[in-house]
C-alpha positions in Angstrom: -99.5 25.2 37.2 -100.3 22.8 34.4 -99.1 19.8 34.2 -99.1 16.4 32.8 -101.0 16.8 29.6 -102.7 13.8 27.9 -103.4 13.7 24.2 -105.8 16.1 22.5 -106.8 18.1 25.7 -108.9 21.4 24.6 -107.7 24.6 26.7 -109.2 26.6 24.7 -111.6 27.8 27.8 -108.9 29.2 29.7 -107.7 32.6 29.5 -104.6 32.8 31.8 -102.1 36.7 31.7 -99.4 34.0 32.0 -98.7 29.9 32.8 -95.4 28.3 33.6 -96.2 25.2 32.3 -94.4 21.3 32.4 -96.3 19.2 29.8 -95.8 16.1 30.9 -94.5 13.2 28.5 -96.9 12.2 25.7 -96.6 8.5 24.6 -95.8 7.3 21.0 -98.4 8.1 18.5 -100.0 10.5 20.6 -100.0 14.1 20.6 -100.9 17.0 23.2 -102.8 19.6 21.5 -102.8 22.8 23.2 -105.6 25.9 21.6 -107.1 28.9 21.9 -104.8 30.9 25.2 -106.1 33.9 24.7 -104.0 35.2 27.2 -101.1 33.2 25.7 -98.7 30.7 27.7 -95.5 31.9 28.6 -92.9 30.5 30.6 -90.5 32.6 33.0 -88.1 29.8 33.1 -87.0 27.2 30.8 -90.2 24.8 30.3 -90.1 21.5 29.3 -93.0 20.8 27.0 -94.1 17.1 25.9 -91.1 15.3 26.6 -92.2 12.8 24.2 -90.8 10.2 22.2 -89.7 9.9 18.5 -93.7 9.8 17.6 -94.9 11.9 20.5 -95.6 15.4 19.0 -97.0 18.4 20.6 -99.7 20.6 18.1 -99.8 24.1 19.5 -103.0 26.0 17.5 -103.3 28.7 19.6 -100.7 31.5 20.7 -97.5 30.5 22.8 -94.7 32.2 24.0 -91.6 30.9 26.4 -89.1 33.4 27.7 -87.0 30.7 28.7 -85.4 27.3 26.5 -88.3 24.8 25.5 -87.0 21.6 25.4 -89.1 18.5 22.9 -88.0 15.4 22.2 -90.4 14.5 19.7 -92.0 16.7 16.8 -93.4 20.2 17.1 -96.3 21.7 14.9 -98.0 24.5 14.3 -101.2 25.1 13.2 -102.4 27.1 10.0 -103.0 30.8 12.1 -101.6 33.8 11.8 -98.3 34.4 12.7 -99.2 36.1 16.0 -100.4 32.6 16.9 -97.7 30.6 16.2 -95.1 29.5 18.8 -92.9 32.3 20.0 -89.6 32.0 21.8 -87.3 34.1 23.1 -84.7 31.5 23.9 -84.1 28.4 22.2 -86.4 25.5 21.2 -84.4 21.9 20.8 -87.2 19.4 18.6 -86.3 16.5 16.0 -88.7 18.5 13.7 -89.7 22.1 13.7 -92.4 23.0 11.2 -93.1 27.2 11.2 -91.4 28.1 14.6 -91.5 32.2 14.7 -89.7 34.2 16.8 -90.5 37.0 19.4 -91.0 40.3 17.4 -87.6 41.4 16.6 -85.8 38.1 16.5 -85.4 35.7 13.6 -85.0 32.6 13.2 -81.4 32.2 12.0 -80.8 28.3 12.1 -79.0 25.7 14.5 -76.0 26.0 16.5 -73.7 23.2 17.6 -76.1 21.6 20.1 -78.8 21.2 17.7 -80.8 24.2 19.5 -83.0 27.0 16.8 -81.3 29.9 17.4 -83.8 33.0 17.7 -81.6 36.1 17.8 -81.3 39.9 16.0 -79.5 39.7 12.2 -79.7 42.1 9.7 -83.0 42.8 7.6 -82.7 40.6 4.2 -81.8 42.0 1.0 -84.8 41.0 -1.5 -83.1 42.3 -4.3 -80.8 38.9 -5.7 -82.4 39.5 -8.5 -81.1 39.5 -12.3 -78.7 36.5 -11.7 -75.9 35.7 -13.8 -74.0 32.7 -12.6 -74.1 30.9 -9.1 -72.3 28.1 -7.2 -72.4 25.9 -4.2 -69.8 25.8 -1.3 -70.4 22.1 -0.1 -69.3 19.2 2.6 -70.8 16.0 3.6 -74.1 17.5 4.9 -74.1 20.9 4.7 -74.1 23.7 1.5 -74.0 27.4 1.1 -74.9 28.9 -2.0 -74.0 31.6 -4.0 -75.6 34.0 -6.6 -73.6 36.6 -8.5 -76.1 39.3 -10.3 -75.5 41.3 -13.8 -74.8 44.5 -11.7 -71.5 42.9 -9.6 -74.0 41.9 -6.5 -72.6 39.0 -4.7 -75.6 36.9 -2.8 -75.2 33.9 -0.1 -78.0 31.6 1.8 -76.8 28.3 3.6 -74.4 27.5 6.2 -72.3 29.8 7.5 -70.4 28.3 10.7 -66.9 29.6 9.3 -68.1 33.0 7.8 -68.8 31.5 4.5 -71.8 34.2 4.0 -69.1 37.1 4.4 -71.7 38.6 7.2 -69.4 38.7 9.8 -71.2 36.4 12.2 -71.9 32.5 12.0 -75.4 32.0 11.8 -76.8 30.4 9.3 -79.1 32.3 6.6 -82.5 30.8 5.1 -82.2 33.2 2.4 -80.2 35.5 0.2 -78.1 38.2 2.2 -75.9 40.2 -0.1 -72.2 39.6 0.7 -70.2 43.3 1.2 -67.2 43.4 -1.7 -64.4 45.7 -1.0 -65.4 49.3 -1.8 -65.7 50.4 -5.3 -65.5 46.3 -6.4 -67.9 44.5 -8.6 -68.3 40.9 -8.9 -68.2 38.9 -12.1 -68.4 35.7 -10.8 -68.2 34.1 -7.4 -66.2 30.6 -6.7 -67.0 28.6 -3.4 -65.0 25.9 -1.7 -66.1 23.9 1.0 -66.1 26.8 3.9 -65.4 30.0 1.8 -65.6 31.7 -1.1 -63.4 34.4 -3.8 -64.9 36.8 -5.7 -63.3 37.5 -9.0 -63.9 41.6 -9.9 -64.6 42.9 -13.1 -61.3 44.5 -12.8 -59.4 41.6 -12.5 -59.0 41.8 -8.8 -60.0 39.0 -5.9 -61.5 38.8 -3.0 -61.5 36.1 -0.5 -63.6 35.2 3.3 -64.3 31.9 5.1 -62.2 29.1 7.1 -58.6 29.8 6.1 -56.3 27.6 8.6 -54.6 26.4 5.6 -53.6 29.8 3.8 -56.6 29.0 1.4 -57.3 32.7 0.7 -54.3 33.4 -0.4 -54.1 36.5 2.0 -50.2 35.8 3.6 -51.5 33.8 6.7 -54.2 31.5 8.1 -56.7 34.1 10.0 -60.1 33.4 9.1 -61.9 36.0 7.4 -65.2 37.3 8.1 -65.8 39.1 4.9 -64.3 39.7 2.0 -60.6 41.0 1.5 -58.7 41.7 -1.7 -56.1 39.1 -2.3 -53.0 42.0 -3.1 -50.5 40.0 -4.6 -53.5 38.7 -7.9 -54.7 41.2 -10.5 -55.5 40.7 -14.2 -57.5 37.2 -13.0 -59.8 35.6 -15.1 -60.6 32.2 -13.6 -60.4 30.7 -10.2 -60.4 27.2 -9.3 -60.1 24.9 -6.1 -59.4 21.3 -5.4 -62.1 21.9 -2.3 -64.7 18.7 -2.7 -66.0 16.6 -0.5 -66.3 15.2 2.8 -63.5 16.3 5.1 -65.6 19.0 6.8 -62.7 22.0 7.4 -61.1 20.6 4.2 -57.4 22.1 3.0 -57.9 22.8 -0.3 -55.4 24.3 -2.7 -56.7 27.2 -4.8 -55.3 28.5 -8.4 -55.8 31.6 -10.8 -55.2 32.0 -14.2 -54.6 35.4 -15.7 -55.2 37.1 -19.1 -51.7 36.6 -19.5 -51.7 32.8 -19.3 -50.2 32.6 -16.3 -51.3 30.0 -13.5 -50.8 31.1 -9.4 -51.4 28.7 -6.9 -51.8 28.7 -3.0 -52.6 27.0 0.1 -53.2 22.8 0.7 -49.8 21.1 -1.0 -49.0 17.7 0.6 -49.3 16.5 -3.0 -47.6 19.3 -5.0 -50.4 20.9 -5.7 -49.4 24.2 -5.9 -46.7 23.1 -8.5 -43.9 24.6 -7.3 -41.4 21.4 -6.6 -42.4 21.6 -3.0 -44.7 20.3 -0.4 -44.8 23.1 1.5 -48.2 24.8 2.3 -48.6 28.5 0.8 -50.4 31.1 2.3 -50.2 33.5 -0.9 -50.4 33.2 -4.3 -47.1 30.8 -6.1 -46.3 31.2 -9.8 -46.4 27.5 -11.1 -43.6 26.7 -13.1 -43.2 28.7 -16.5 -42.4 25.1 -18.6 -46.0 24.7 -18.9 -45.9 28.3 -21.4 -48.8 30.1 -22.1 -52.2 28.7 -20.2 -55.8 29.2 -21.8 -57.7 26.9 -19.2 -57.3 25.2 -15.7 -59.5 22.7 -13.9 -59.3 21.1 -10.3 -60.7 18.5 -8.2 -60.0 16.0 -5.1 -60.6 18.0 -2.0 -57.2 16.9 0.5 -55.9 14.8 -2.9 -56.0 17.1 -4.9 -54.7 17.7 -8.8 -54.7 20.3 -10.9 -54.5 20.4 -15.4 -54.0 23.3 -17.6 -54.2 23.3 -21.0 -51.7 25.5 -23.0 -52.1 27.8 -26.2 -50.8 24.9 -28.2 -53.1 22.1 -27.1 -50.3 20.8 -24.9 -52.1 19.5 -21.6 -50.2 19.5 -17.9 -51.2 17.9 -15.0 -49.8 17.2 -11.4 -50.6 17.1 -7.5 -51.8 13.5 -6.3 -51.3 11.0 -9.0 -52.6 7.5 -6.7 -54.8 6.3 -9.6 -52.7 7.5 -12.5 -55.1 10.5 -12.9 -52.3 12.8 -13.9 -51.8 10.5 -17.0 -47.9 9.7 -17.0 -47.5 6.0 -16.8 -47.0 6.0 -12.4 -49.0 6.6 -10.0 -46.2 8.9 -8.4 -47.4 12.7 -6.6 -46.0 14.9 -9.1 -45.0 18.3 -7.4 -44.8 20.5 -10.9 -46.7 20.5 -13.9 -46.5 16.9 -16.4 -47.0 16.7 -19.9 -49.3 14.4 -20.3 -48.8 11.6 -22.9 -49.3 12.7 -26.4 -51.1 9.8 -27.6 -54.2 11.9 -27.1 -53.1 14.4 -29.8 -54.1 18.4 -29.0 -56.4 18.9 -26.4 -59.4 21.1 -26.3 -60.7 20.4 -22.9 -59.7 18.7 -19.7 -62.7 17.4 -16.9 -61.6 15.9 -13.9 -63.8 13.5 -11.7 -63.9 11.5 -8.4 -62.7 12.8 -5.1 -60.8 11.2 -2.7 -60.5 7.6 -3.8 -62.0 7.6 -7.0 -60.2 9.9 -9.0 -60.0 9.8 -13.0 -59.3 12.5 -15.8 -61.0 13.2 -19.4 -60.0 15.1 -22.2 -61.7 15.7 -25.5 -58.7 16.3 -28.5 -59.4 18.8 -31.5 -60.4 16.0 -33.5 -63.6 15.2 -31.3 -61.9 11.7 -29.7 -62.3 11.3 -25.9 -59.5 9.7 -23.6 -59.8 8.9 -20.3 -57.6 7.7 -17.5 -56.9 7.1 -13.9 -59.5 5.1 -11.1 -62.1 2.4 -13.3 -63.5 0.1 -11.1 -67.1 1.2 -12.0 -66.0 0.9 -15.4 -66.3 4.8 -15.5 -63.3 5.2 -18.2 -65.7 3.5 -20.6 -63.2 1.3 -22.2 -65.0 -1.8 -21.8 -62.9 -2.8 -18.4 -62.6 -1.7 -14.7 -58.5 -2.0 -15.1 -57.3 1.4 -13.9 -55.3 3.7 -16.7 -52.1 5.3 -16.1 -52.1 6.9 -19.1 -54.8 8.1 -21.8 -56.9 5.4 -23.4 -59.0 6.3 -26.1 -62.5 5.5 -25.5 -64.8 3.6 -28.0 -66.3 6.0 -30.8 -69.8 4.9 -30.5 -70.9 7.6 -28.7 -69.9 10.0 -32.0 -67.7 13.3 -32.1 -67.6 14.3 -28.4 -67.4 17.8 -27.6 -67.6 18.0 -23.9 -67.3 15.7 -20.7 -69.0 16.1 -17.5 -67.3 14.1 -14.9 -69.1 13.1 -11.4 -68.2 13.6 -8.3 -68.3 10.6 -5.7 -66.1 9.2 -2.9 -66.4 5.1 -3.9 -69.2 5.3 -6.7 -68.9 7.4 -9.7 -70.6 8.1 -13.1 -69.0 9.6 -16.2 -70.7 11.3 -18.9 -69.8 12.7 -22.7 -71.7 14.7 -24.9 -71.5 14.6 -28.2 -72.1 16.8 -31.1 -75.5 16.0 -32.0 -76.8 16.9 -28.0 -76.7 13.0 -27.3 -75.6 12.4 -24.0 -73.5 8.9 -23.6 -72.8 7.7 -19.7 -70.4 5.1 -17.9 -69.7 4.0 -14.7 -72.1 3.2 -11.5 -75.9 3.3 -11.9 -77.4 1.5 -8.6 -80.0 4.3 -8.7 -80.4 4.8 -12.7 -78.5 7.3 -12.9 -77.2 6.1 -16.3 -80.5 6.7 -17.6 -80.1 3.9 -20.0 -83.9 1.8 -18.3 -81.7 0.0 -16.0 -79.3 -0.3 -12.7 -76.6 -2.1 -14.2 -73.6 -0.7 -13.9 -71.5 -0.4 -17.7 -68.2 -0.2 -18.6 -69.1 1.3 -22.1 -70.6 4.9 -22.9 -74.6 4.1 -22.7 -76.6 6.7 -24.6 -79.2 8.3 -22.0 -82.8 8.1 -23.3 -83.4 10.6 -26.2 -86.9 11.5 -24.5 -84.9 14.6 -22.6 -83.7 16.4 -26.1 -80.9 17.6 -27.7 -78.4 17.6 -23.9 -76.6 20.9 -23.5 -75.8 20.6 -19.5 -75.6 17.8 -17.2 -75.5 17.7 -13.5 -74.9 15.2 -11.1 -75.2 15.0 -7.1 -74.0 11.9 -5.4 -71.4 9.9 -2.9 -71.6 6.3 -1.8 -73.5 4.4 -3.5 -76.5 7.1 -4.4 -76.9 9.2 -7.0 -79.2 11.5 -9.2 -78.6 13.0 -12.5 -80.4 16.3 -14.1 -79.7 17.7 -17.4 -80.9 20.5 -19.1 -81.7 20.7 -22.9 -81.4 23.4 -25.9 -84.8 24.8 -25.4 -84.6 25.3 -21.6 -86.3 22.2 -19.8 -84.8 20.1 -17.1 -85.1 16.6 -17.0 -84.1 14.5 -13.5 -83.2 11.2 -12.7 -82.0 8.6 -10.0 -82.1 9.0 -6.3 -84.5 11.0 -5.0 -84.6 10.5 -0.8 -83.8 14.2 -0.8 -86.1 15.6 -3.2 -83.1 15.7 -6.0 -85.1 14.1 -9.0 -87.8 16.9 -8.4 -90.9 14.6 -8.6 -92.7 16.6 -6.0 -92.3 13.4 -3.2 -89.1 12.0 -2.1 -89.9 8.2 -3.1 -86.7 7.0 -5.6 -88.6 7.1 -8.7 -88.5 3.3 -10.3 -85.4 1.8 -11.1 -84.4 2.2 -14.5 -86.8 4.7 -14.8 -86.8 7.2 -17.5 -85.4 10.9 -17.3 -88.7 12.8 -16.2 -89.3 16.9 -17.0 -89.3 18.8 -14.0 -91.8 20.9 -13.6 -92.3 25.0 -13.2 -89.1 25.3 -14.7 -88.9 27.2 -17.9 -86.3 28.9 -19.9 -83.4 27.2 -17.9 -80.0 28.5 -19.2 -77.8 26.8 -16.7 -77.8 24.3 -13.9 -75.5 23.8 -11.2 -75.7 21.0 -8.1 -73.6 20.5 -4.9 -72.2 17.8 -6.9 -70.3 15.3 -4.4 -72.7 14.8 -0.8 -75.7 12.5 -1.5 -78.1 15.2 0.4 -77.5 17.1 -3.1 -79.5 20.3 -4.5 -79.8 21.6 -7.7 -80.4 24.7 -8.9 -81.7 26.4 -12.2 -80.8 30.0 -13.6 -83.8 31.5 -16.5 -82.6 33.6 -18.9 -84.4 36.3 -17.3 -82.0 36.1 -14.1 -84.4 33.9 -11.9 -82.8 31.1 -9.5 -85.1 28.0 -8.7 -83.5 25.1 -6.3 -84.5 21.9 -4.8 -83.7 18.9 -3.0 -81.9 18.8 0.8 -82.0 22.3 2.7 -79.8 21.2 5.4 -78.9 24.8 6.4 -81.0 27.1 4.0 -79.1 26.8 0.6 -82.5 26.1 -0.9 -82.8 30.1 -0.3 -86.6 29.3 0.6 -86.6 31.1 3.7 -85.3 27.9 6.1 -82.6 26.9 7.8 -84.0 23.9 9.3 -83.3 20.2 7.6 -86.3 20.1 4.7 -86.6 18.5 1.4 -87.9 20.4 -1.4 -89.1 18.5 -4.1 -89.6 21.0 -6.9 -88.3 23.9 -8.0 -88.4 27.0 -5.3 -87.3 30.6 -6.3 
């Protein structure tokens, strides 16, 4: 037996079939260094090696292999050998910080479970083949994500967490990189919508399917039995959109989900404290609800506020409804009463040609751009996010200052206390209000404004922004009309893409990120502040950075890592 190892001891002159080892405890700033076992270590029984401190660490260059659980307290590396040299374990191995822990032949990595332990254990082979990628999305909480990638052939793809069956795989261990998710025979996916612990495929036929966390009849399937892969929904057909009010922080959150048809007409299930399904009642719906028909013909739906949620449609006539929690005036008609069926809202705003909602939780607001190319806003302001000049919260829709020229779209933030608001206007300008404690205004300062700031024209004519950030953090990319990305604000996690994770000056300018090219869309986890970002070519490629809490980078790793550029 070996025992009680001091830092930097050579054993490379040993050449043992087998040792059951217990490194003893190594001190803080030291490290035991163990090389060159030719024989390999292995232990019968669960080993405790290092036993060290936060900045202890144990560097093992050599082979090593434990049958049993090894146990560190303080940081385990491995050195740059082949994989055969690389610590092996069968069981588990519990570190603060794992850097290229392999398996026993035949087992894989496949994340953490609830005691923090990396899980080694047989999963299926990977698919390789997400390739050709139309659209994508992020399921997302507080600190964890999964992502997912539909492809131009109706391939549904997921990588992230997966500790409610969110990857469809019909287990709960996390992936590190894209598995394809089974769809119902003969179905084919054209696009795939996530909430916080589950996802629906819509089919090209019209059809949807639905798997994950369902204790509040959130997939719409009659009851609240999770799901460990897909299953049709049979009561929807003829679907063209799905939305969900699923956003935020509440972990197994009860979110309500909607679908809007060909037809124009709007169905709506699950989470309805509020009257978010819009059907008079608060009464919790395990399959799909017909909202009520006042609201006529339907062209476009949007959601938002995980457990407060509210929903708006737009009609065929321009006419826009809203209802579900109403505690900041969000749905726009003069209270701040729950409404439990579709409002009209007030017609001040004239005909409406698109609806964004924003906040989550406790800072929720609404925007909507008229045919005439005027922007209102209404609901929570205390960041000055309505852009009116004021942090006086709207019950009803203000028309916000023209400066920022003929708007044709608004991209709304998410955000639990501090949010942003943006608008972009015809010209590609992009115009921002609201919180910017990490510059994520980009207007060369941290001042938060109550007026529509125009973000620095060094990034292009703006086609796309995206935004990830809660509590007082926050980091902005946008993408422009010939296909770069340009990142701002908070960067802890990697978000702003600089290639470190230092917050890039404040006030600093919107910087190009690199080895991206071609971008045609760009999507985010939008509300945690341990945000990524991802970036679709127009050749079908995915590239994503920032926080990989449980692999939704798709890099190959489940454990907590920042990447801090762009990684297919």
């Amino acid at each position: 037996q070996v025992s009680n190892a001091v830092a930097n001891v050579d054993y490379a002159a040993f050449s043992f079939p087998w040792v059951q080892t217990l490194f003893g405890s190594t001190n803080a700033n030291s490290t035991s260094t163990l090389m060159g076992f030719t024989g390999g270590f292995y232990s019968l029984a669960s080993s405790t090696i290092g036993n060290g401190n936060q900045n202890g660490g144990l560097t093992i260059s050599g082979g090593a292999t434990t049958t049993g659980n090894a146990y560190f307290t303080g940081n385990v590396g491995i050195g740059t050998f082949t994989p055969s040299q690389k610590l092996q374990v069968v069981g588990n191995i519990i570190a603060n910080n794992i850097a290229n822990v392999n398996c026993q032949a035949g087992y894989t990595v496949t994340g953490f479970d609830g005691s923090g332990n990396i899980v080694c254990a047989v999963v299926p082979t990977a698919s390789t083949t997400a390739s050709n990628i139309k659209s994508f999305g992020f399921g997302h909480g507080a600190s964890y994500g999964s992502a997912y990638f539909t492809t131009a052939d109706g391939q549904v793809f997921g990588t992230g967490y997966n500790a409610n069956y969110e990857l469809g795989q019909g287990d709960t261990t996390n992936r590190g990189f894209a598995f394809s998710i089974p769809l119902p025979a003969g179905k084919y996916a054209s696009s795939t919508v996530a909430f916080n612990n589950g996802a629906f495929a819509v089919h090209t036929d019209g059809t949807v399917s639905a798997w994950g966390y369902n204790a509040n009849g959130q997939l719409g399937l009659g009851d609240t039995v999770v799901r460990t892969s897909p299953q049709l929904i049979p009561t929807l057909s003829n679907v063209k959109k799905i939305v969900t009010t699923s956003y935020g922080s509440t972990g197994l959150t009860v979110p309500t989900v909607c679908a809007l048809t060909t037809a124009g007409s709007l169905y709506c299930w699950g989470y309805n404290a509020y009257g978010q399904v819009g059907d008079y009642t608060t009464t919790q719906r395990t399959s799909p609800v017909l909202v009520a028909t006042t609201t006529g013909v339907l062209v476009d739906v949007v959601a938002t506020g995980e457990q407060y949620g509210d929903i708006c449609a737009i009609n065929s006539t321009g006419a826009l409804y809203c209802w579900g929690y109403n505690g900041y005036g969000q749905i726009g008609n003069y209270t701040t009463t729950n409404q439990l069926f579709p409002q009209q809202v007030a017609t001040t705003s004239g005909t409406i040609a698109s609806v964004n909602l924003g906040g989550t939780g406790s800072t929720q607001y609404t925007c909507a751009v008229n045919t005439s190319g005027s922007l209102y806003c209404w609901g929570y302001n205390a960041q000055g996010n309505l852009g009116d000049y004021s942090a006086t919260q709207r019950l009803f829709p203000v028309n916000v200052a023209t400066t920022s020229g003929t708007i044709v779209k608004t991209f709304n933030g998410g955000g639990s206390t501090y949010v942003t608001n943006c608008a972009l206007n015809s010209t590609g300008q992009l115009w921002c209000a609201g919180y910017n404690g990490y510059g994520q205004l980009g207007d060369y300062s941290v001042t938060a404004r109550s007026n529509f700031r125009q973000v620095a024209t060094s990034t292009g004519t703006i086609v796309q922004w995206e935004e990830v950030g809660t509590g007082s953090y926050g980091t902005s990319c946008v993408l422009n009309n010939i296909g770069q990305v340009y990142c701002w604000g908070y960067n802890a996690t990697g978000g702003a893409a600089t290639g470190g994770t230092a917050s890039p000056v404040y006030g600093a300018l919107p910087t190009a990120v690199g080895g991206l090219n071609n971008i045609v869309e760009l999507a985010s986890t939008g509300y945690t502040n341990t945000g990524t970002f991802c970036a679709r070519s127009g050749s079908g490629q995915v590239k994503c950075w920032g926080y990989n809490d449980y692999g939704e980078v798709g890099a190959g790793n489940t454990a907590a890592f920042v990447y801090s550029e762009p990684t297919t």
